[in-house]
N, C-alpha and C positions, 0 to 999 in steps of 0.2 A: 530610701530604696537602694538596694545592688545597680552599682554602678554596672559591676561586670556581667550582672545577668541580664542587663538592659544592651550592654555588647554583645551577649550571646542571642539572646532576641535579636539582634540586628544581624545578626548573620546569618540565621536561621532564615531570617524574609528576607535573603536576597536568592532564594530558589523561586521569587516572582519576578514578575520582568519589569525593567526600570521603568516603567512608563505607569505600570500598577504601582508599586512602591511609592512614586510621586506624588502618586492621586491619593493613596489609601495608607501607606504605609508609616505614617505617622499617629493615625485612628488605631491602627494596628496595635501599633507598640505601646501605643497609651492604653487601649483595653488590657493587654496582655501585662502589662505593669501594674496595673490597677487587681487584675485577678489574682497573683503573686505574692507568698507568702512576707511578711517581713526580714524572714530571714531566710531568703531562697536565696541560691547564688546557681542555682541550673534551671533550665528548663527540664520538665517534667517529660520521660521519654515519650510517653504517649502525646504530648503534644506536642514535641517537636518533631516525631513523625507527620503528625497531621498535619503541621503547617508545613513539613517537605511535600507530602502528596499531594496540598492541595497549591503551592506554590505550579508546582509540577503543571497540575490540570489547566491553571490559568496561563504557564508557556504555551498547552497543545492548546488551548482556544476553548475548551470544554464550558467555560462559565459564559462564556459569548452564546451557545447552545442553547435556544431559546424551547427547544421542545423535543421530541423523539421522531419527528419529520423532519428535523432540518439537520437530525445528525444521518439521518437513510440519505438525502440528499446528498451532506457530503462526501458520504461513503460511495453514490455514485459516481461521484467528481473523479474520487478515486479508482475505483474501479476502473475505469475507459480509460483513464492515466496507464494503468497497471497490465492491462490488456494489450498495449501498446506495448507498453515494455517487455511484455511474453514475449510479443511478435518477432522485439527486436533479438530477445535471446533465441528464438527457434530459431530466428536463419542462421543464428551462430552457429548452433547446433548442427544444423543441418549441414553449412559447409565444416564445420568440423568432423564429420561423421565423412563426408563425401571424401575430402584428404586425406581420413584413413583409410577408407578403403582402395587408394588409386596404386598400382606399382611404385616402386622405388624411382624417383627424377620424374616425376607423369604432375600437372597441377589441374584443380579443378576448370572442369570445362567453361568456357567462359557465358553459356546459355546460366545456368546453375550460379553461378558467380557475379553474375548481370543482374536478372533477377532477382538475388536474395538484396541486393547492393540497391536497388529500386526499393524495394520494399521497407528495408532500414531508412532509409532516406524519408518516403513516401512519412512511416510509421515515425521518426523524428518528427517530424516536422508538424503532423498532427499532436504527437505529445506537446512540443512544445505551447503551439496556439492553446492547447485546454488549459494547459498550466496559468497563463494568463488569460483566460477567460474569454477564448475564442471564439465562444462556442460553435457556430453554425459552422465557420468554414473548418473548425477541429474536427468536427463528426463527421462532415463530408470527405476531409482526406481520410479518415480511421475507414469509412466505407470503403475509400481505393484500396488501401490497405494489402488485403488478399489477392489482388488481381493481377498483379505486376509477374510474377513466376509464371500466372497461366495464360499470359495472350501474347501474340507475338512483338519481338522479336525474343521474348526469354521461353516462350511457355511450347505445351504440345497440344496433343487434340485434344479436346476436352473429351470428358467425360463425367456418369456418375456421382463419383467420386469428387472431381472437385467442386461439381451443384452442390453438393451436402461441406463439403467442407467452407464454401463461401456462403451459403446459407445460415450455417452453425456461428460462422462470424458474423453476418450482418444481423441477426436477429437480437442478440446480446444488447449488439451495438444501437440500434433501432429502439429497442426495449429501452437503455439507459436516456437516449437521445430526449427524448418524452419529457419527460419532469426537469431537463436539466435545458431546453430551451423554452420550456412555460415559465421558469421561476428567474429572477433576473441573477445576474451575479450577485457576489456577496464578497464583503471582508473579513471575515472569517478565515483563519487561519487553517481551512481543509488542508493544505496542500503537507502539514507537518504528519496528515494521518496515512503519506505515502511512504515515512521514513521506514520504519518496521518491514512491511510486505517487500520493499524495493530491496530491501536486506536478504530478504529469503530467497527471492528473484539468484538474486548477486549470488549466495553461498553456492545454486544450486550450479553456477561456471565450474566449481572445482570438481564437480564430477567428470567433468569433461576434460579436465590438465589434468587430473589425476592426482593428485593433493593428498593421496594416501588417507588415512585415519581421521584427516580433517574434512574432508569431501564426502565425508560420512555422516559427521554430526553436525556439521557448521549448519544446513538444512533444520536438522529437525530443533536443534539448540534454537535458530530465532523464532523457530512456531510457538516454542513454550514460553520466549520471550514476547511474541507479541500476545498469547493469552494472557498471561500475567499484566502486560500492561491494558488490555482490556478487560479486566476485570477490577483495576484500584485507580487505571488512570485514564484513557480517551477509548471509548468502545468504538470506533470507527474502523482505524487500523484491520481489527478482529472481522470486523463485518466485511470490509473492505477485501481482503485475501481469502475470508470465507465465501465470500460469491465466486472469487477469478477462479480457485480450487473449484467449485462447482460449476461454473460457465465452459471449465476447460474440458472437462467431464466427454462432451458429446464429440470435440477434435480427437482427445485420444482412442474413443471406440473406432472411430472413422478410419481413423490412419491405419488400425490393422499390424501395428508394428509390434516391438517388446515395449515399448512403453502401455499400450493397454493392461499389463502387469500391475499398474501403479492406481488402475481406475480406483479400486476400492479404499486404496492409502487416501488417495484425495477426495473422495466419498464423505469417509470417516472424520479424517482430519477438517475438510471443510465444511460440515455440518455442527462441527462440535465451535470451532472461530465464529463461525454466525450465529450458533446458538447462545457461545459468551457475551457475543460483543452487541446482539439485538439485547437482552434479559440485560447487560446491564446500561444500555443505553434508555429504556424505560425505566429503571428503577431509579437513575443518574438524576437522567435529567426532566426537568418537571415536564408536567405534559400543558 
């Protein structure tokens, strides 16, 4: 047998993680040597695709995925991760929007500055605990979450408006809450399916610096990247960004601002991620 095709198999499986490779990667290479022509010296392009994509799936955890409930599951891990991470970019937001508006030497008010600065904190602090599987006291601060802007000493009189807007958050939240402290933790590498969605998150800052021509596509560039990888490699991701895109839905009718402009973009876009990343999470992975 080809010494050097047995090299190029070997490099081909190291797109699995050394800890697969350990266990498996000698069964590997010996089937794969055993299939191989006598006088191959490459691997066949369709299979060394295959064995890159599926290396691929066993980095995001996807073979650990034991049915098409435990991948909704982690995609709600993510989610309330993700939600979190919104939060923390709308305050940016917002005090970025509040600075521009102010006269020339004038800095934002510190009720406004107080507030947003509670609420990143607040909103840190629960991402962090889910990350590591906090669960009950993650969900209980993600419920503070919303409240820090509107009670004193940061907030005004209530009203309306902010019942519905904390309402719109706690129900999500409540909603996810559910299945994610009946089922115990897990070792499962969820947390890889927050790389992609946290990306979009990210690009959607340069609209705000003004990043010119980049601030434009860097957005919709990692949507079609995280489709694409939910549909050849981990469907969670897609599911994952497809709910927050539709969970965000009811804040931005509320808020009444120009962002309601965008309800239908994320309508659209987040029914098509969920509808990728459900269809191939049932076809994936066995039931």
């Amino acid at each position: 047998m080809s010494a050097a095709l047995q090299r190029r198999y070997q490099r081909l499986l190291l797109a699995y993680p050394r800890a697969y490779r350990h266990r498996r990667g000698d069964e590997l290479l010996g089937t794969l040597m055993e299939l191989s022509r006598p006088d191959q010296r490459w691997p066949a392009p369709r299979q060394a695709g295959a064995l890159l994509l599926a290396g691929l799936r066993v980095r995001a955890g996807v073979d650990q995925l034991l049915s098409p409930a435990q991948a909704w599951l982690d995609s709600a891990r993510a989610l309330l991760v993700l939600m979190l991470t919104l939060q923390i970019v709308t305050q940016i937001w917002l005090l970025e929007i509040a600075r521009g508006d102010l006269p020339a030497g004038e800095s934002v008010g510190w009720r406004l500055m107080g507030g947003s600065a509670v609420t990143v904190l607040v909103a840190g602090l629960a991402l962090l605990l889910l990350l590591f599987a906090r669960y009950r006291l993650g969900i209980a601060l993600a419920l503070l979450t919303p409240l820090p802007p509107l009670i004193p000493p940061f907030g005004h009189t209530w009203d309306n408006l902010y019942v519905f807007q904390v309402a719109c958050w706690w129900l999500p939240v409540l909603v996810l809450a559910a299945p994610l402290l009946r089922r115990p933790a897990t070792s499962r590498p969820w947390r890889s399916s927050l790389v992609i969605p946290v990306l979009v998150l990210a690009s959607t800052l340069l609209l705000w610096t003004g990043q010119g021509v980049a601030s434009l596509v860097a957005a919709p560039v990692m949507v079609v990247v995280c489709l694409v990888w939910a549909a050849v490699i981990d469907p969670r991701p897609a599911i994952a960004l497809g709910l927050l895109m539709l969970t965000a839905i009811p804040q931005l009718v509320i808020s009444a601002s120009g962002l309601i402009l965008v309800v239908p973009v994320f309508l659209v876009v987040g029914t098509a991620l969920l509808a990728t990343g459900a269809t191939r999470a049932h076809r994936r992975i066995p039931a």
